[in-house]
C-alpha positions as CSV (number, residue, x, y, z in Angstrom):
1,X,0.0,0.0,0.0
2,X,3.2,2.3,0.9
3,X,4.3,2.0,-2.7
4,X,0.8,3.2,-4.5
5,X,0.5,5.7,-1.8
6,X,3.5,7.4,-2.8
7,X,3.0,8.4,-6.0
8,X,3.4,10.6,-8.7
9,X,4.8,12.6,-11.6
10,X,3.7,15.1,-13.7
11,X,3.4,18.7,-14.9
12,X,3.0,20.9,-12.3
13,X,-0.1,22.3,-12.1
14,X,-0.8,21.9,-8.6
15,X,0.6,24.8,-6.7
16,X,3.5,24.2,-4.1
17,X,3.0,25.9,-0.5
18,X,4.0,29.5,-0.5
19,X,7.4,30.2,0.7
20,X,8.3,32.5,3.3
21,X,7.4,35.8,1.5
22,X,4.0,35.0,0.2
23,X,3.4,32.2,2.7
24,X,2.8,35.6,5.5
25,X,0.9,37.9,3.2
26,X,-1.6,35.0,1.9
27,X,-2.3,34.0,5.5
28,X,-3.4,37.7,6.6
29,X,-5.1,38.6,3.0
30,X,-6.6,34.8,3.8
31,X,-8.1,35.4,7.0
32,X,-9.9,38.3,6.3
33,X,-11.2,36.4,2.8
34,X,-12.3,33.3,5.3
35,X,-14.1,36.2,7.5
36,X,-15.8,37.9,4.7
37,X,-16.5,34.4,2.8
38,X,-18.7,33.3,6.0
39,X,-20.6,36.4,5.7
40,X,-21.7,36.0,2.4
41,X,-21.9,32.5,2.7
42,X,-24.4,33.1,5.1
43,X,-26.5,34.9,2.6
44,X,-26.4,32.5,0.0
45,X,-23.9,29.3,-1.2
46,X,-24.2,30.2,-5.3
47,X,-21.2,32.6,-6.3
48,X,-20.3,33.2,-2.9
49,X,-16.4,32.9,-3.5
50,X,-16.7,35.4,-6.3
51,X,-18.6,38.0,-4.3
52,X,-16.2,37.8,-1.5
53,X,-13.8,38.7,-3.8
54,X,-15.9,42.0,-4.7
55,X,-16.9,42.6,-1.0
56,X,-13.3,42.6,-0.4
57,X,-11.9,44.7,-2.9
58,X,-14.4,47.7,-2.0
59,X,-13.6,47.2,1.3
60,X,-9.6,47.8,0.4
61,X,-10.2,50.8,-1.7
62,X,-12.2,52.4,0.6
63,X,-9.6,52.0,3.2
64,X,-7.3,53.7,0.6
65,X,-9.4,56.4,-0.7
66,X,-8.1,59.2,1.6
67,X,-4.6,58.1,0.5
68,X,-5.8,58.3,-3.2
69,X,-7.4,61.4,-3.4
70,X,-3.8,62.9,-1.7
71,X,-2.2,60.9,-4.3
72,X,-3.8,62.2,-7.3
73,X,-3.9,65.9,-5.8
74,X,0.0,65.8,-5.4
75,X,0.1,64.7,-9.5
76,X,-2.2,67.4,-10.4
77,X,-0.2,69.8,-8.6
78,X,2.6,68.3,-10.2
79,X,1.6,69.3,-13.4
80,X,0.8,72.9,-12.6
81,X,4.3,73.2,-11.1
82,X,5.9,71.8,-14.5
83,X,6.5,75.1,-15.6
84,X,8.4,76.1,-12.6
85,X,10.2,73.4,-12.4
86,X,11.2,74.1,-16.6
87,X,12.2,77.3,-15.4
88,X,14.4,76.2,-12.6
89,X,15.5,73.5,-14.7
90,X,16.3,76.2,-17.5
91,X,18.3,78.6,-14.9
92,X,21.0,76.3,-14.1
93,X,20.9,74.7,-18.0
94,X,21.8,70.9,-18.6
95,X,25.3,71.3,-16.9
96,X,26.9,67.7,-15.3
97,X,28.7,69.6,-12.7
98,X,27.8,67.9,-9.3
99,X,27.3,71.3,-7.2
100,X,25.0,73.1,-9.9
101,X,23.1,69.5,-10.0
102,X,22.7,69.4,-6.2
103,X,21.5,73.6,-6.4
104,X,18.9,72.4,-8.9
105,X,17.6,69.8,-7.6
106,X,17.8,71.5,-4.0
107,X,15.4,74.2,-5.4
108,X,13.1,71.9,-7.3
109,X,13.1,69.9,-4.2
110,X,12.1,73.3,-2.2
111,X,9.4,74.0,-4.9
112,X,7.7,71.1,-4.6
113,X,7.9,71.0,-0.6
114,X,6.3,74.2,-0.5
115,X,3.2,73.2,-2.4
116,X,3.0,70.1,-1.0
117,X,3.6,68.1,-4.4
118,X,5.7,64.4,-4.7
119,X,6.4,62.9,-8.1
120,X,6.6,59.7,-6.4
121,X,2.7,60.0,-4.6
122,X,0.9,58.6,-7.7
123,X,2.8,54.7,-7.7
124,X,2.2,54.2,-3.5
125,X,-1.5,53.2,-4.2
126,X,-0.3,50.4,-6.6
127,X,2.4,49.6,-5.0
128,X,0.0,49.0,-1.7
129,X,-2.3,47.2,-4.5
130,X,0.3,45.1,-4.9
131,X,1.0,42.4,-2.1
132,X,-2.9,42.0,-2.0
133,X,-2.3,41.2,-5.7
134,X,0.3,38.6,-5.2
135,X,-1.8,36.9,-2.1
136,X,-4.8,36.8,-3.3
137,X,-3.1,35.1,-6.9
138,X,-1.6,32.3,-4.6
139,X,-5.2,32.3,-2.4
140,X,-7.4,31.8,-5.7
141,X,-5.4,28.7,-6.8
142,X,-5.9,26.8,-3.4
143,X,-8.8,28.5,-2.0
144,X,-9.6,26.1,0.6
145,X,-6.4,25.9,2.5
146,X,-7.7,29.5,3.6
147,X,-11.8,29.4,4.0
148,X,-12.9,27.0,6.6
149,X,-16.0,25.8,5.1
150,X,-14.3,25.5,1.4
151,X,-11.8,23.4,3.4
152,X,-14.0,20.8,5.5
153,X,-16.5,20.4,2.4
154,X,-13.0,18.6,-0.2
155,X,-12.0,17.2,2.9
156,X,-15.6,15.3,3.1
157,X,-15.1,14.9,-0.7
158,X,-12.0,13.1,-0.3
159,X,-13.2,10.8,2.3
160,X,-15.6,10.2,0.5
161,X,-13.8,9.1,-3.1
162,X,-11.2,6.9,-0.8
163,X,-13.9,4.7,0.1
164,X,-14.9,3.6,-3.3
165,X,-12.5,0.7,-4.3
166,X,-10.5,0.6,-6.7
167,X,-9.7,4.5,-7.4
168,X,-6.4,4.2,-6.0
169,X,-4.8,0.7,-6.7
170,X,-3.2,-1.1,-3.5
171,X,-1.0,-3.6,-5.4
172,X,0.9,-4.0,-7.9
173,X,2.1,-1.7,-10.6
174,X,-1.0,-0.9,-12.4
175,X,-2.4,2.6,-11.1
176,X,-5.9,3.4,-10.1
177,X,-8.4,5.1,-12.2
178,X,-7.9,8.4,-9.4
179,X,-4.0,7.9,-10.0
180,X,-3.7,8.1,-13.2
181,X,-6.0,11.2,-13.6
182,X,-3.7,12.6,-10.6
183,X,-0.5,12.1,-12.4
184,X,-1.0,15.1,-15.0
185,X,-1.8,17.6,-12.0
186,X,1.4,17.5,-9.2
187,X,4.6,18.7,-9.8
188,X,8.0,16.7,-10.9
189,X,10.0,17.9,-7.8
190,X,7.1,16.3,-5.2
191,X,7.6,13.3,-7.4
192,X,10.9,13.1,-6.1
193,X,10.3,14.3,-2.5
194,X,8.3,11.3,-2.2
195,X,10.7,8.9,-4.0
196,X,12.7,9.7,-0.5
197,X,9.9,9.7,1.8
198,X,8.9,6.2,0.5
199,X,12.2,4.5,1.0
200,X,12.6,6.5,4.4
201,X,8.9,4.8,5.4
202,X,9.7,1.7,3.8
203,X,13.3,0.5,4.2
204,X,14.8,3.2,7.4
205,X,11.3,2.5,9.3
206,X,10.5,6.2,9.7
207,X,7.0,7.0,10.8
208,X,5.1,8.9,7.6
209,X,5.0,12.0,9.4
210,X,8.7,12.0,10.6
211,X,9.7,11.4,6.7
212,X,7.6,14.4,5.5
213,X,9.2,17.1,7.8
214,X,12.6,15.3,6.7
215,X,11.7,15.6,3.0
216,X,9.5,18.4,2.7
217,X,6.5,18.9,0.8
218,X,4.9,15.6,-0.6
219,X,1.4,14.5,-1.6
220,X,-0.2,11.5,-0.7
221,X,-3.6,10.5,-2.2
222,X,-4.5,7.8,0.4
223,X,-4.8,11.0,2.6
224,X,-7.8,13.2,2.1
225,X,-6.5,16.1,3.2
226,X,-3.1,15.6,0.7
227,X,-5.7,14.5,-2.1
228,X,-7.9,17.6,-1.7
229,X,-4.8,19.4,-3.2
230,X,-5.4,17.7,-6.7
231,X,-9.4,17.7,-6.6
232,X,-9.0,21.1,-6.4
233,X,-7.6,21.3,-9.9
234,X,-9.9,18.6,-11.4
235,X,-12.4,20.3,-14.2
236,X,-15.9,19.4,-14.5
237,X,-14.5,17.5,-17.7
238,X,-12.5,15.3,-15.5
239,X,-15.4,14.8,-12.8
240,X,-17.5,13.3,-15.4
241,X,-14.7,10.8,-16.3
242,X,-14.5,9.9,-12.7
243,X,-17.8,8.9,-12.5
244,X,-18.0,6.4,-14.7
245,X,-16.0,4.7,-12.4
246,X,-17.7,5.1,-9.0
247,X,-20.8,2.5,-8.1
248,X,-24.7,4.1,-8.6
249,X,-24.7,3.6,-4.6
250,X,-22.0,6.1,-3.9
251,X,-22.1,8.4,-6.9
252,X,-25.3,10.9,-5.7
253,X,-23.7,11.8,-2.3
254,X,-19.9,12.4,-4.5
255,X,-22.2,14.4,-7.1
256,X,-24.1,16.6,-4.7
257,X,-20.3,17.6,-3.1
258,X,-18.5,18.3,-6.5
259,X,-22.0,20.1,-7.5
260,X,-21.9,22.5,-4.6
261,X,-18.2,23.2,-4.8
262,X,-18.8,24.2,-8.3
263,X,-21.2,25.9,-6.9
264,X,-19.2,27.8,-4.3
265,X,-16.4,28.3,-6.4
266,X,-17.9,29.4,-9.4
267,X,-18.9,33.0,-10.7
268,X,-21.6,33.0,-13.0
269,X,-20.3,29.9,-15.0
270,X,-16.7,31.2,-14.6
271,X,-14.5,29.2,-12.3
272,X,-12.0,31.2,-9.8
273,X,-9.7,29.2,-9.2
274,X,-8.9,28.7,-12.7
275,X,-7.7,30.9,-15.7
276,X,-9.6,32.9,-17.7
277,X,-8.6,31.1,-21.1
278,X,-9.2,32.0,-24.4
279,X,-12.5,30.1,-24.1
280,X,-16.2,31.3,-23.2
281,X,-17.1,32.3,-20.9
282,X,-13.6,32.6,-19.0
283,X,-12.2,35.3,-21.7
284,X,-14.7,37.8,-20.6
285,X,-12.5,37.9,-17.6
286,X,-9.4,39.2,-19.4
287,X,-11.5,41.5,-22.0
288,X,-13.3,43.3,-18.7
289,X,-10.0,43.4,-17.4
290,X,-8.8,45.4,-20.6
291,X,-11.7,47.6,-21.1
292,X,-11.9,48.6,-17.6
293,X,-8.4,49.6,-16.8
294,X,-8.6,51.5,-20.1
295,X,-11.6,53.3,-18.9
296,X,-9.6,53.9,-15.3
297,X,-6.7,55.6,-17.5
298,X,-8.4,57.7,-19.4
299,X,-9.8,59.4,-17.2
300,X,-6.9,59.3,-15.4
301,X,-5.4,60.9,-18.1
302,X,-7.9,63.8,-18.4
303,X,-7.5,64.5,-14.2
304,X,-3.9,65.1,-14.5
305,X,-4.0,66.1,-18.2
306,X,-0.9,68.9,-18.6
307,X,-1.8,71.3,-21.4
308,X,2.1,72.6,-21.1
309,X,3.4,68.6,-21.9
310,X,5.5,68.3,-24.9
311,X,4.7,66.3,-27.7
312,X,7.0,63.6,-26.8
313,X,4.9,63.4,-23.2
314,X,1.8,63.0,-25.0
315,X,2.8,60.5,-27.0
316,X,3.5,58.6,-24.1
317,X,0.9,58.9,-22.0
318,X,-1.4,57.8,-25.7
319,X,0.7,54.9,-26.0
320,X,0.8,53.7,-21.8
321,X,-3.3,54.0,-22.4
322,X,-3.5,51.0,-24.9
323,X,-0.6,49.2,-24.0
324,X,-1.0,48.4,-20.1
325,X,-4.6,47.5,-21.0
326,X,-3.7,45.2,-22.9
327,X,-0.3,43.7,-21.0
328,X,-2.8,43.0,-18.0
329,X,-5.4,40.8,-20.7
330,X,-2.8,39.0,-21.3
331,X,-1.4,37.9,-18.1
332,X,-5.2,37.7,-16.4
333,X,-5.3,34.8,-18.9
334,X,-3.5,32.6,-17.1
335,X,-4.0,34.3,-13.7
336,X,-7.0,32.7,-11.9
337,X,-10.3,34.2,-12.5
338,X,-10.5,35.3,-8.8
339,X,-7.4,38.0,-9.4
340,X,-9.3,39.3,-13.0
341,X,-12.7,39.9,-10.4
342,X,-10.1,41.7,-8.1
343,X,-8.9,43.8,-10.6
344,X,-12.3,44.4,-12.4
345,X,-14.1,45.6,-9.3
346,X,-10.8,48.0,-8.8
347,X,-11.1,49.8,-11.8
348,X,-14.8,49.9,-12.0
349,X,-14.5,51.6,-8.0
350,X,-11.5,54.3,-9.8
351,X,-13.6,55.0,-12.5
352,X,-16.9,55.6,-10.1
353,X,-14.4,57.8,-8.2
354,X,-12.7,59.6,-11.1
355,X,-16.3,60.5,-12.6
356,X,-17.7,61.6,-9.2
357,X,-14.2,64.3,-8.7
358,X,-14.2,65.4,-12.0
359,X,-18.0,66.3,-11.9
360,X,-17.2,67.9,-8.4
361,X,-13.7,69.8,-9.9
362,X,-16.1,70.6,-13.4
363,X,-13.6,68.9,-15.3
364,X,-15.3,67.7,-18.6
365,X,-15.8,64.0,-19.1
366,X,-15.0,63.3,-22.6
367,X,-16.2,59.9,-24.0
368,X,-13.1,58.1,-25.7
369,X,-13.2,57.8,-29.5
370,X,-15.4,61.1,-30.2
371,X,-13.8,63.8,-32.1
372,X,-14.2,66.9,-29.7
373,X,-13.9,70.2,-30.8
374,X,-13.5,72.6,-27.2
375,X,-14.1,71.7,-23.7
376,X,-17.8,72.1,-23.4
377,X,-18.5,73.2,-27.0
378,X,-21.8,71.9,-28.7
379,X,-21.6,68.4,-30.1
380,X,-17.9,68.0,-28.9
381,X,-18.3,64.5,-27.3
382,X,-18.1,65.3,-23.2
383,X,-21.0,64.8,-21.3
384,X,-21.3,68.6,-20.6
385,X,-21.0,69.8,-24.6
386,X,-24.0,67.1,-25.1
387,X,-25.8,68.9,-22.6
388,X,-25.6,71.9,-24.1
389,X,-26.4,70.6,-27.5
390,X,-29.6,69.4,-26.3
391,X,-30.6,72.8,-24.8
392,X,-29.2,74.6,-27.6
393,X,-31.7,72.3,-29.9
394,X,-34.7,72.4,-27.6
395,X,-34.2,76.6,-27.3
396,X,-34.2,76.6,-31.4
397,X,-37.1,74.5,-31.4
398,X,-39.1,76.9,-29.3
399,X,-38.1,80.2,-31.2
400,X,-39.8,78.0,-34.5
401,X,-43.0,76.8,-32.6
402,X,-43.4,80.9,-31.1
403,X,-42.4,82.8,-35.1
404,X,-45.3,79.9,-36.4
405,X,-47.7,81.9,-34.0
């Protein structure tokens, strides 16, 4: 039984334990995920994993609105200081001499003190983003090694596929129908790890748990709790193969499990813990993902626009706007669906925030694509120049109807 126990080779797309740098930030960011999931569990079972997600993320932003909104002020006042800092910038010329450097940056320094202005202020909110971003990627593969009820509910699961024979062959060389499914899923260097536990078990006489800490991480799939590691990546495609194998008596209570895991796990047909693909409905994940944080940037753009930028700027800031849209599609592709929700919700709470400022600062909201002619002229594309339109329209209707009488 030792040697079928043992185990396995493959491709690696179970993920190891975190190391020492994630391992910390995925057990805080998990903890409050495992809170927040009971609460919404409570409400309801369907999607509940997904609208954790979303309950969190509002709940993060919020916390770091007030440090936002001083962010983004500092940038605009950034840009009306550019032409101060041009000027400074233009008084001691493009000289490499160390003391006129250290005079010019001194006074740009100065400047920017005085007005309470950091060119650094606009990256601390992503960089803040950013270990959430990294835990929460780890937390969405293995979901259930942080949410208690997750957890208990593929540890019930795997008790409950150990006990239908012949799954996981005890003799011989031939694997079970569960082992051989399992092979694809762990990776080659637990394959080797276990090569060591076994002959530590087998021939030294080590007690299982003894050989683990000796050898490190291992997976075992007579042990439900080591098997719920590769269940978690099985697909529906590969449930359904599984259950051709498992007798009528046990399958209903094994079906009703996987069923409300799926359930649990899944947004709207779109699985979390998985990537988006290239396949529906998992690539709407990356395409919101896109569209959104295009949306975020442009109005970005049009808060912090400097009419003084050269061309050179502009042409930048034009190109960042397509380009980091479309970077992040392509790595929330393979990320799991859960990070894509993350950073969905995000950029829908910016652009909510943006819209509501700029309506507050009277900063026109132009709508991307629209040929625009003046800031709030008639017909130039913003919100505020349609406005106008319409009154402008409805004012020369009138003065018809009142010449006709």
């Amino acid at each position: 039984m030792t040697d079928t126990i043992l185990i396995l080779a493959a491709r690696g797309q179970v993920e190891p334990m975190p190391g020492f740098i994630v391992g910390p930030i995925a057990r805080v960011f998990g903890f409050l995920i495992d809170f927040l999931f009971n609460m919404v569990y409570f409400l309801g079972s369907a999607h509940s994993l997904g609208f954790t997600i979303i309950l969190m993320t509002i709940i993060f932003r919020s916390m770091m609105l007030p440090l936002t909104l001083k962010s983004q002020k500092s940038m605009i006042k950034m840009r009306e200081l550019q032409p101060e800092m041009n000027k400074i910038k233009e008084k001691y010329g493009d000289t490499k001499d160390p003391e006129i450097v250290k005079k010019r940056n001194a006074e740009q320094t100065a400047l920017m003190a005085k007005h309470g202005a950091n060119p650094l202020s606009g990256c601390l909110p992503m960089l803040i983003q950013m270990p959430l971003f990294v835990g929460l990627t780890f937390i969405m593969r293995q979901a259930f090694l942080y949410i208690g009820r997750l957890r208990d509910l593929y540890y019930d699961l795997s008790t409950a596929i150990l006990q239908v024979p012949g799954l996981i062959s005890t003799a011989g060389d031939t694997p079970g129908k569960l082992q051989q499914m399992a092979l694809p899923l762990i990776p080659n260097n637990i394959l080797e790890n276990g090569a060591r536990w076994h002959n530590l078990v087998v021939n030294h006489g080590w007690s299982p748990e003894a050989a683990i800490d000796e050898v490190g991480e291992v997976i075992l799939l007579a042990w439900p709790e080591h098997l719920s590691r590769v269940l978690n990546r099985f697909s529906m495609d590969m449930w359904y193969e599984l259950y051709e194998y498992i007798p009528a008596a046990q399958l209903p209570n094994i079906q009703t499990m996987v069923n409300r895991l799926m359930s649990i796990e899944s947004f709207f047909g779109i699985h979390m813990v998985e990537g988006g693909g290239l396949r529906w409905p998992g690539i709407l994940i990356p395409l919101l993902v896109g569209f959104t944080m295009f949306c975020s940037s442009w109005l970005m753009q049009q808060r912090t626009h400097d009419p003084n930028a050269d061309e050179r700027a502009r042409l930048t800031q034009r190109l960042m706007l397509f380009v980091m849209p479309i970077v992040m599609m392509v790595f929330t592709v393979n990320f799991p669906s859960g990070v894509g929700i993350f950073w969905i919700t995000s950029q829908v709470y910016q652009v909510a925030q943006d819209v509501i400022l700029m309506k507050k600062d009277n900063i026109p909201i132009k709508i991307p694509f629209l040929k625009t002619a003046g800031a709030t002229a008639p017909g130039d594309g913003t919100i505020e120049g349609k406005a106008i339109e319409k009154k402008s329209t409805e004012a020369k209707s009138s003065e018809r109807k009142a010449s006709k009488k």
